[in-house]
C-alpha positions in Angstrom: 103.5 69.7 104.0 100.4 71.2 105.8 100.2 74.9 105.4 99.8 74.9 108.8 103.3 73.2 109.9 105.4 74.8 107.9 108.3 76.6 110.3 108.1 80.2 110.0 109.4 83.1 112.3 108.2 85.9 114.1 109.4 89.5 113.3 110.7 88.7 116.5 112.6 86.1 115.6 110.8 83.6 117.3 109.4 80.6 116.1 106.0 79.9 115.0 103.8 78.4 112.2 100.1 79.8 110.9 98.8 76.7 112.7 99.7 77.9 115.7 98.1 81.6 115.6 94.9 79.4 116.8 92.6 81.0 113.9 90.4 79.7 112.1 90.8 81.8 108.7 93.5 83.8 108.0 94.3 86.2 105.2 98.3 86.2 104.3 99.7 89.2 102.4 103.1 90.4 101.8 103.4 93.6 102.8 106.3 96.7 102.3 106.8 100.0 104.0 107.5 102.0 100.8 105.3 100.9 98.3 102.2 102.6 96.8 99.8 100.1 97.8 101.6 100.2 101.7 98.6 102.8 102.8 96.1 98.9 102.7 97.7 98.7 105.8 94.9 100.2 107.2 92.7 98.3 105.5 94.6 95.2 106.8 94.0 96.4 110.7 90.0 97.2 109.9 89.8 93.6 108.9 91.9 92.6 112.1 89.6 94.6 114.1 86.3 93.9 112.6 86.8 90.2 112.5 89.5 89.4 115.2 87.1 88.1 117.7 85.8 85.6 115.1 88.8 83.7 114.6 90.0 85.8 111.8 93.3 87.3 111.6 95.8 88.7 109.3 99.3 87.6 108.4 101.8 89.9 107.3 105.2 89.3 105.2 107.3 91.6 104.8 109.2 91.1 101.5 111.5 93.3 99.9 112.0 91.5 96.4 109.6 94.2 94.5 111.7 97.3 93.7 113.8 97.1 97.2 110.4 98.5 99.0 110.7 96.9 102.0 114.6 97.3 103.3 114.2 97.6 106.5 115.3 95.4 109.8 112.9 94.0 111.5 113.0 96.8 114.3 112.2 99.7 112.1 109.2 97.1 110.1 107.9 96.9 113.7 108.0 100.8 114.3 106.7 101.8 111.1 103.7 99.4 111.2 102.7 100.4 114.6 103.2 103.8 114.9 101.9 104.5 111.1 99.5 102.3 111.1 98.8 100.8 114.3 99.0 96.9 113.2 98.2 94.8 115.7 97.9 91.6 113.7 100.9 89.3 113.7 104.0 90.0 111.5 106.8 87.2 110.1 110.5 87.7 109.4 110.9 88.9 106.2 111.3 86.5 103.1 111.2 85.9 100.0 108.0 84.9 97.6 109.2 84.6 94.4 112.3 82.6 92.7 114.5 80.0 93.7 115.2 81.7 97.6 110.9 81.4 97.6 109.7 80.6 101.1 107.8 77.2 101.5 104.9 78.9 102.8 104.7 80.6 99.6 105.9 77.4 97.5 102.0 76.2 98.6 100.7 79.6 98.7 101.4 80.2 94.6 99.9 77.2 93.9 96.3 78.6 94.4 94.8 80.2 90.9 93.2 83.6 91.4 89.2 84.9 90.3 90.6 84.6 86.6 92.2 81.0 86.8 96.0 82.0 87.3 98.1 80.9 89.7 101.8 81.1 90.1 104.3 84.1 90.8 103.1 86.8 93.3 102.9 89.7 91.2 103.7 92.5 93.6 103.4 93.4 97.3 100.0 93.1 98.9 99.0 90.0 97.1 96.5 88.5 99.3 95.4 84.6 100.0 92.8 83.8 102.5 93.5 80.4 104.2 91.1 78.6 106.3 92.1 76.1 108.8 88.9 73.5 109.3 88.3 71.0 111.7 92.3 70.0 112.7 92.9 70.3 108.7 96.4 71.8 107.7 95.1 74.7 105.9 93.5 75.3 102.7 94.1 78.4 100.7 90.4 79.3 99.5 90.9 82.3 97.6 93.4 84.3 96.4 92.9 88.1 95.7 95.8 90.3 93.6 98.0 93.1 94.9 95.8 96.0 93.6 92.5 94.7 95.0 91.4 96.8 98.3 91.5 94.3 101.5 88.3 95.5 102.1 86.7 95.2 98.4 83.3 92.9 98.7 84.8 90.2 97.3 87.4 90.2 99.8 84.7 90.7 102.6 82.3 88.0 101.1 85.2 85.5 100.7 86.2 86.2 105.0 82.5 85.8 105.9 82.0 82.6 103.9 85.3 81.2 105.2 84.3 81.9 108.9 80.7 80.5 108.4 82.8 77.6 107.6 
C-alpha cells in the first residue's frame, strides 16, 4: 500500500492519511512527553516554521512503547505539546511502531535503512523518516535519521532542502 493511503487518525480522532496533509515532504517522528529526547520538540516546530510554507511539514506519533514515556490521553498529548512547546504541526492517535501490534504506517516506515545501512525496529522515541510525496506518487521514505540525532542537525536540514527542491 502507498505510504500515502494508508488510514491513520487524528489526535482528534478523526480520519486522515499523510496523503492528505497536501505536503509535499514530510518528516514523521514518534514522539513522547516524558522522555529525554522530548525537549526536540522544539526543534520539530523550528522546522514546521522555517519550512511550512514550502510544503514541508512534520508528523508527530505519539507512542508509548519505550519505557511507558508517553501515557497520556490524547487530551493531555494535545495540552502538553501546545502549551510546552507550542506545536503547531499535525499530531496522530497514538500507536504502536514496534512488534506484532506495529502500525502499517510504520510496517513501510522500518523498511527504509538508515546513514549506516540498517533498517528495521525503531530504536527509541524521536526516530525520524523524511518522506517525500512527488508528482501524485504514494510516498517515498528518502531518509531516515535515528532517535538521538537533533531535527535540526545539517544532515537533517540538507536531506529537507534536497527533498523540497524535488
Amino acid at each position: 500500500m502507498a505510504l500515502g493511503d494508508i488510514a491513520l487518525r487524528t489526535l482528534a480522532g478523526d480520519p486522515a492519511t499523510l496523503g492528505g496533509l497536501g505536503r509535499g515532504t514530510l518528516l514523521v517522528v514518534n514522539v513522547a512527553s516524558r522522555c529525554g529526547l522530548t525537549p526536540q520538540y522544539e526543534g520539530l516546530e523550528r522546522l514546521q516554521e522555517r519550512y511550512g510554507d514550502q510544503g514541508f511539514s512534520v508528523a508527530g506519533f505519539p507512542c508509548n512503547q519505550f519505557a511507558g514515556q508517553e501515557p497520556g490521553t490524547a487530551e493531555e498529548i494535545t495540552t502538553f505539546c501546545s502549551t510546552t512547546y507550542g506545536v503547531s504541526f499535525p499530531l496522530f492517535e497514538k500507536i504502536e511502531v514496534n512488534g506484532p501490534g506495529r502500525h502499517p504506517l510504520y510496517a513501510e516506515l522500518v523498511q527504509r535503512p538508515d546513514a549506516e545501512g540498517q533498517a528495521g525496529d525503531v530504536q527509541w522515541n524521536f526516530e525520524k523518516f523524511l518522506v517525500r510525496f512527488a508528482d501524485g506518487a504514494g510516498g517515498e521514505v528518502v531518509a531516515r535519521f535515528r532517535p538521538r540525532t537533533d531535527p535540526e542537525a545539517p544532515e537533517v536540514i540538507s536531506a529537507i532542502e534536497s527533498a523540497l527542491a524535488g
